[in-house]
KOLPATI-422954 format. One line per field, with one value per residue (C-alpha): residue in one letter; residue number from 1; y, z, x. Coordinates in pm, whole numbers, plus 50000, padded with zeros to 5 digits. Example, Ala and Ser with C-alpha at 12.3 -4.5 7.8 and 13.67 -1.06 7.14 Angstrom:
res	(a, s)
n	(1, 2)
north	(49550, 49894)
up	(50780, 50714)
east	(51230, 51367)
This chain:
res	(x, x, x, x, x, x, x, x, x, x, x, x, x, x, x, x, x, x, x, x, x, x, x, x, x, x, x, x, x, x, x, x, x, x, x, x, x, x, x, x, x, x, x, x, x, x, x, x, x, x, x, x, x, x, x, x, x, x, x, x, x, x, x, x, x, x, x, x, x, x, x, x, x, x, x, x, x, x, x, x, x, x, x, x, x, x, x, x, x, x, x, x, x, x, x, x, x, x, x, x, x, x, x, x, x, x, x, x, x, x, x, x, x, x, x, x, x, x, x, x, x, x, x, x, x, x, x, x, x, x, x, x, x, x, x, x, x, x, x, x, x, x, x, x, x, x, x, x, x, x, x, x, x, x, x, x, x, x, x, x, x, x, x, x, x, x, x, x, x, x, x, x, x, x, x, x, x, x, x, x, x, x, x, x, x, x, x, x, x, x, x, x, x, x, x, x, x, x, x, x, x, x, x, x, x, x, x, x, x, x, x, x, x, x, x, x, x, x, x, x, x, x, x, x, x, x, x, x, x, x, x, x, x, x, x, x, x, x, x, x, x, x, x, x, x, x, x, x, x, x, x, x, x, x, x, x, x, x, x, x, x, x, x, x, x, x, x, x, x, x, x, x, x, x, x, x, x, x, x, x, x, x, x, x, x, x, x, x, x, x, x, x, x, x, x, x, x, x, x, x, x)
n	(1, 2, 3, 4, 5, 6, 7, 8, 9, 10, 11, 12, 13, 14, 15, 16, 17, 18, 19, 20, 21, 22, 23, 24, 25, 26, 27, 28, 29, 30, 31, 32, 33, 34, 35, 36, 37, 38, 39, 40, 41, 42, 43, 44, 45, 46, 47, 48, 49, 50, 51, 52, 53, 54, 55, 56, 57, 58, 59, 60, 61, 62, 63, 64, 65, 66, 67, 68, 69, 70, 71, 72, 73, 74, 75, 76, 77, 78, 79, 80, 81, 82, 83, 84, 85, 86, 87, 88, 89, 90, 91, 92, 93, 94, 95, 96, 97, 98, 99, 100, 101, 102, 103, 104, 105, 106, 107, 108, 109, 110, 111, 112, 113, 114, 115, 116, 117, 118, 119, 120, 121, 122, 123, 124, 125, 126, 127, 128, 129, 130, 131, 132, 133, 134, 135, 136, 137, 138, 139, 140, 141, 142, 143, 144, 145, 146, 147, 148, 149, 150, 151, 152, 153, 154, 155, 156, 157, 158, 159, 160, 161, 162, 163, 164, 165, 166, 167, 168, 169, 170, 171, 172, 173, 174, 175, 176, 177, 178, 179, 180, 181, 182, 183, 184, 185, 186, 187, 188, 189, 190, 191, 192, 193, 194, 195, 196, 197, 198, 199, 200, 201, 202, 203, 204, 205, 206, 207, 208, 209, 210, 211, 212, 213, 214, 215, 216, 217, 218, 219, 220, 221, 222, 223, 224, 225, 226, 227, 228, 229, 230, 231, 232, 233, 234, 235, 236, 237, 238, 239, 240, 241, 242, 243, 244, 245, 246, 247, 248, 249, 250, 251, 252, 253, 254, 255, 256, 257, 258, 259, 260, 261, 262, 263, 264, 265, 266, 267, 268, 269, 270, 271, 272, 273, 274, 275, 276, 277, 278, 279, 280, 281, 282, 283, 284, 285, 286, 287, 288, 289, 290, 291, 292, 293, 294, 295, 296, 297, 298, 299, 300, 301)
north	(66181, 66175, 66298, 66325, 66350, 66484, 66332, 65987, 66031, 65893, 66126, 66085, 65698, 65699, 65965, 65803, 65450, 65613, 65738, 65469, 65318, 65535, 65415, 65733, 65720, 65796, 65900, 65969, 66121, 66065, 66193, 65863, 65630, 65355, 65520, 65435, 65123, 64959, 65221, 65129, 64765, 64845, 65038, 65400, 65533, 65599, 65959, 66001, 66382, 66608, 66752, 66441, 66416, 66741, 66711, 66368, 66470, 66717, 66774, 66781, 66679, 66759, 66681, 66777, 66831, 67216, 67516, 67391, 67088, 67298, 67537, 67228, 67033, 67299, 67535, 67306, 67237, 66920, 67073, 67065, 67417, 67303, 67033, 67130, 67322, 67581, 67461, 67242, 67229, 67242, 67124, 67178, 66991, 67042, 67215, 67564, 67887, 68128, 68317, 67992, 67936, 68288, 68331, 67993, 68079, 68356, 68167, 67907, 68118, 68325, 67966, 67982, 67735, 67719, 67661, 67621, 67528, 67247, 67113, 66865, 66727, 66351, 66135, 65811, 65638, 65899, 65938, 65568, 65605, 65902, 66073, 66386, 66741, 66994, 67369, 67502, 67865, 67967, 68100, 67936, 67842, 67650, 67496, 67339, 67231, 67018, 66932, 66586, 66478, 66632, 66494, 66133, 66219, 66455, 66359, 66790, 67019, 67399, 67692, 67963, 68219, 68331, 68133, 68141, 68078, 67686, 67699, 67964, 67754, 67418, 67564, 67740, 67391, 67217, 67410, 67272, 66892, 66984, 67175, 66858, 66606, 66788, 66901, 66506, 66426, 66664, 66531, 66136, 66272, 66394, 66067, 65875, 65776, 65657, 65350, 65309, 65076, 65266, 65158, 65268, 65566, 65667, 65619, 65841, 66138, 66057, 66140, 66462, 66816, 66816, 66548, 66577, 66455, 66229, 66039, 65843, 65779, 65714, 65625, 65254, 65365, 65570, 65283, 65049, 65266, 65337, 64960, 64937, 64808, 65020, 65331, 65141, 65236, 65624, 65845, 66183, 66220, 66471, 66633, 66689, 66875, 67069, 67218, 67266, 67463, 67664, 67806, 67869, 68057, 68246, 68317, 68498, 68663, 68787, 68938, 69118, 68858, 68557, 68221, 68154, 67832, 67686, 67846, 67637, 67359, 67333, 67338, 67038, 66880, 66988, 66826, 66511, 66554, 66614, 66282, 66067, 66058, 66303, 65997, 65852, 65910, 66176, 65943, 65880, 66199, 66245, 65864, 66007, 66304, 66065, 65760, 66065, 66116, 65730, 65757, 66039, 66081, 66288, 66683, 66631, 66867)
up	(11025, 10658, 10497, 10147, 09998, 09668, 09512, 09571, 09505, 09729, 10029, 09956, 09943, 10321, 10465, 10375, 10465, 10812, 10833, 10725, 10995, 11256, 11168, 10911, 10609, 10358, 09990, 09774, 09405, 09190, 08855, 08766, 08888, 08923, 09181, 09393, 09389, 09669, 09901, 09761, 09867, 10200, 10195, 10050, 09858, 09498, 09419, 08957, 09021, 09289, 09284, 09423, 09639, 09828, 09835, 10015, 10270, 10599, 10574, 10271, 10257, 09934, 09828, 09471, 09254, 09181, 09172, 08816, 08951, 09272, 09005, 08812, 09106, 09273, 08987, 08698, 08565, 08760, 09037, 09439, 09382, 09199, 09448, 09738, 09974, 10281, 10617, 10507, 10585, 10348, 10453, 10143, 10159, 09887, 09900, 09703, 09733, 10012, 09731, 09570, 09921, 09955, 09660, 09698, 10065, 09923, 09668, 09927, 10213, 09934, 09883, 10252, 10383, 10565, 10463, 10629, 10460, 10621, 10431, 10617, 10678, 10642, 10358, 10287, 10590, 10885, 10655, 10712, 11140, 11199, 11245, 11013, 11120, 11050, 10985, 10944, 10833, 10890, 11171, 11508, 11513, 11190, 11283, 11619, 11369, 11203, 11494, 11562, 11248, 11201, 11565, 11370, 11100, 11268, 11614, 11606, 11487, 11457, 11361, 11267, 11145, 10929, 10543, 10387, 10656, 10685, 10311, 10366, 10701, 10466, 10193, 10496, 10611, 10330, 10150, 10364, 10293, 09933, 09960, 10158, 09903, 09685, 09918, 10059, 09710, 09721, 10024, 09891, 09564, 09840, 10009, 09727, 09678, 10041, 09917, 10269, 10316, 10274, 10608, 10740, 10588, 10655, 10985, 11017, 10840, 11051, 11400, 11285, 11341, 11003, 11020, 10924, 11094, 10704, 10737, 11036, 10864, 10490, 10556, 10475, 10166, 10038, 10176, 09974, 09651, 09750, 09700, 09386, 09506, 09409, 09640, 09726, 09713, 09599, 09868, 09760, 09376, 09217, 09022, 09313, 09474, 09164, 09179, 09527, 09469, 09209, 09455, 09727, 09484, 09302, 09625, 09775, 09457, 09535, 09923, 09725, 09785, 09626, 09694, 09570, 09713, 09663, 09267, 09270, 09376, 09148, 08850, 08994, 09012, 08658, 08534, 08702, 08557, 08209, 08269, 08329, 08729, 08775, 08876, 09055, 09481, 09656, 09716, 09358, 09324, 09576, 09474, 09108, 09200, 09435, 09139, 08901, 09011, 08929, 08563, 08488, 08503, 08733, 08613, 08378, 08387)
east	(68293, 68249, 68528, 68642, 68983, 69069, 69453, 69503, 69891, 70108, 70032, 69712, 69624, 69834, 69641, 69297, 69430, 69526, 69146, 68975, 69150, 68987, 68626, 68585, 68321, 68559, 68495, 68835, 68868, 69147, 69184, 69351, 69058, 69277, 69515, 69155, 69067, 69309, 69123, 68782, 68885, 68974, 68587, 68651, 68381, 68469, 68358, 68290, 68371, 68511, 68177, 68005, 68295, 68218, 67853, 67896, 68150, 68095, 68518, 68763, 69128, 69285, 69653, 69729, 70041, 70091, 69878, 69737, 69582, 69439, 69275, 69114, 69003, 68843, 68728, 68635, 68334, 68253, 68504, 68494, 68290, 68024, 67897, 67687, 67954, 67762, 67910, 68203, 68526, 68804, 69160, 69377, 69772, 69980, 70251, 70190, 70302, 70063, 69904, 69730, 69596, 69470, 69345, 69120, 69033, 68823, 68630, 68563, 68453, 68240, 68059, 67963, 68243, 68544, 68929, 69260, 69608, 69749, 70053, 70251, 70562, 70675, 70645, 70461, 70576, 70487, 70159, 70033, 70157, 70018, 70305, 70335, 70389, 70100, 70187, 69841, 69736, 69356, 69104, 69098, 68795, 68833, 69144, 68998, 68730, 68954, 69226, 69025, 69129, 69474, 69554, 69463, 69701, 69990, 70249, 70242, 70059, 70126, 69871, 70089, 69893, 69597, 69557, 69860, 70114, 70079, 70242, 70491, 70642, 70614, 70850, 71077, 71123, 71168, 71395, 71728, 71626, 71620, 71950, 72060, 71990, 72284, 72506, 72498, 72596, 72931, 73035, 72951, 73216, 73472, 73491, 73466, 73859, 73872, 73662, 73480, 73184, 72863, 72683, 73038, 73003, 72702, 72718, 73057, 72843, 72510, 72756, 72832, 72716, 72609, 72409, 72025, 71746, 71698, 71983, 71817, 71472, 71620, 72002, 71887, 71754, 72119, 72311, 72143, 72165, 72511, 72597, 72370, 72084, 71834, 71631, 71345, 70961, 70961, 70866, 70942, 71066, 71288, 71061, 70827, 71152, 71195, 70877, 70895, 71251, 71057, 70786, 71038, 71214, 70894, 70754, 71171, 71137, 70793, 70933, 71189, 71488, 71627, 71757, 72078, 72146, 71802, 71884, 72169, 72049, 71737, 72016, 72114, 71821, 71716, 72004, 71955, 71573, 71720, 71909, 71594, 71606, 71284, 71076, 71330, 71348, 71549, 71802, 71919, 72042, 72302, 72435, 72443, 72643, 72887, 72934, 72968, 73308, 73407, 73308, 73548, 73913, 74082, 74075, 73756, 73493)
């Protein structure tokens, strides 16, 4: 299949590594045409516009940053929308709030194609093995479309209702990692006089009831930072989880409810942003909030 993928962040340099892999013609579009080139080494096509990009490709993967970048990509001048579109497939990633996806499923299907949300769970690492979760919003028939090539990407993959509900089940599951991330870093501050090893540690926590599926895949990582040696490769940043904590939010607020954790926990984060961690991984900010506790004396604020 020819497919094209629009975003080559992170996510989206893994996901068209894993495809290329399959024997795919793939054509990728970055803003930052740099950000391409390892792919166009490993035989990606490089696409000058997202235009070109959609005109080339029968099926399009895009993974941007925010609803902003959706709106440019797909509705600027030179955008996904003004290439040739009538019997494509669009397969849009990022994590947004339901509305965004709405709102471009009916330009798309006005241009005579298809969409589905499919944002996904997993990071850079399930991403490259195939091994990310789908939660996928759109019709049946367009979702078995593109199941050959989610099955490539995904170990599961859910279709949970019509457009729109892939992204509300992606920020329903991600909102108690992000709530993790802090409330890892209160109990790292509470065990912080005991002066225990950190693998030791980490272990003890990772036995418990309380314990996370994300301390198994990125306990290395904390254990390492932890004992100063740095969070490794950046898989998920804390800016990303800001802006994630703001949708959840917006969108609670937009049911008639609210978040009060999640609000608390965005302060957090915002601080640690303020501080100069926002490109920094998830991990660095519960090890912040457990070496804050050393750099004060007992009683400050």
């Amino acid at each position: 299949m020819h497919i094209g993928i629009a975003g080559i962040g992170r996510m989206g340099a893994a996901i068209a590594m894993r495809l290329l892999s399959f024997g795919h013609e793939i054509t990728v579009w970055n803003r930052a045409i740099e950000k391409t080139q390892p792919l166009a080494t490993a035989g990606a096509h490089v696409a000058a516009t997202p235009a070109l990009l959609a005109t080339k490709s029968e099926l399009i993967i895009t993974s941007l940053t925010n609803a902003a970048a959706i709106d440019t990509v797909y509705n600027g001048k030179h955008g996904l929308l003004a290439g040739s579109t009538g019997g494509k497939l669009f397969v849009e990633m990022s994590t947004v709030g339901p509305d965004t996806e709405r709102v471009l499923a009916s330009k798309i299907t006005a241009r005579g194609a298809s969409f589905i949300d499919c944002p996904v769970g997993g990071t850079v690492g399930p991403a490259k093995d195939g091994k990310l979760f789908a939660f996928v919003g759109g019709e049946s028939a367009d979702v078995a479309r593109a199941r050959p090539v989610l099955d490539q990407l995904c170990r599961r993959v859910e279709h949970v209702g019509p457009v729109g509900a892939g992204a509300t089940l992606k920020l329903a599951i991600n909102l108690p990692l992000m709530v993790y991330w802090q409330a890892l870093g209160e109990s790292l501050l509470l065990c912080a006089p005991l002066d225990l090893d950190p693998a030791r540690l980490m272990d003890i926590l990772g036995d418990t009831s309380g314990a996370p599926n994300v301390l198994k895949v990125r306990g290395g990582a904390i254990i390492a930072a932890l004992k100063g040696q740095g969070t490794g490769p950046v898989t998920f940043d804390i800016d990303s989880i800001r802006k994630d904590l703001k949708t959840m939010i917006e969108e609670a607020q937009s049911l008639g409810g609210s978040l009060p954790v999640a609000e608390r926990a965005l302060e957090c984060f915002d601080r640690a942003s303020r501080e100069g961690l926002g490109d920094h991984d998830a991990v660095a900010l519960p090890v912040r909030w457990a070496h804050h506790v050393k750099s004060r004396k007992p009683g400050a604020v």
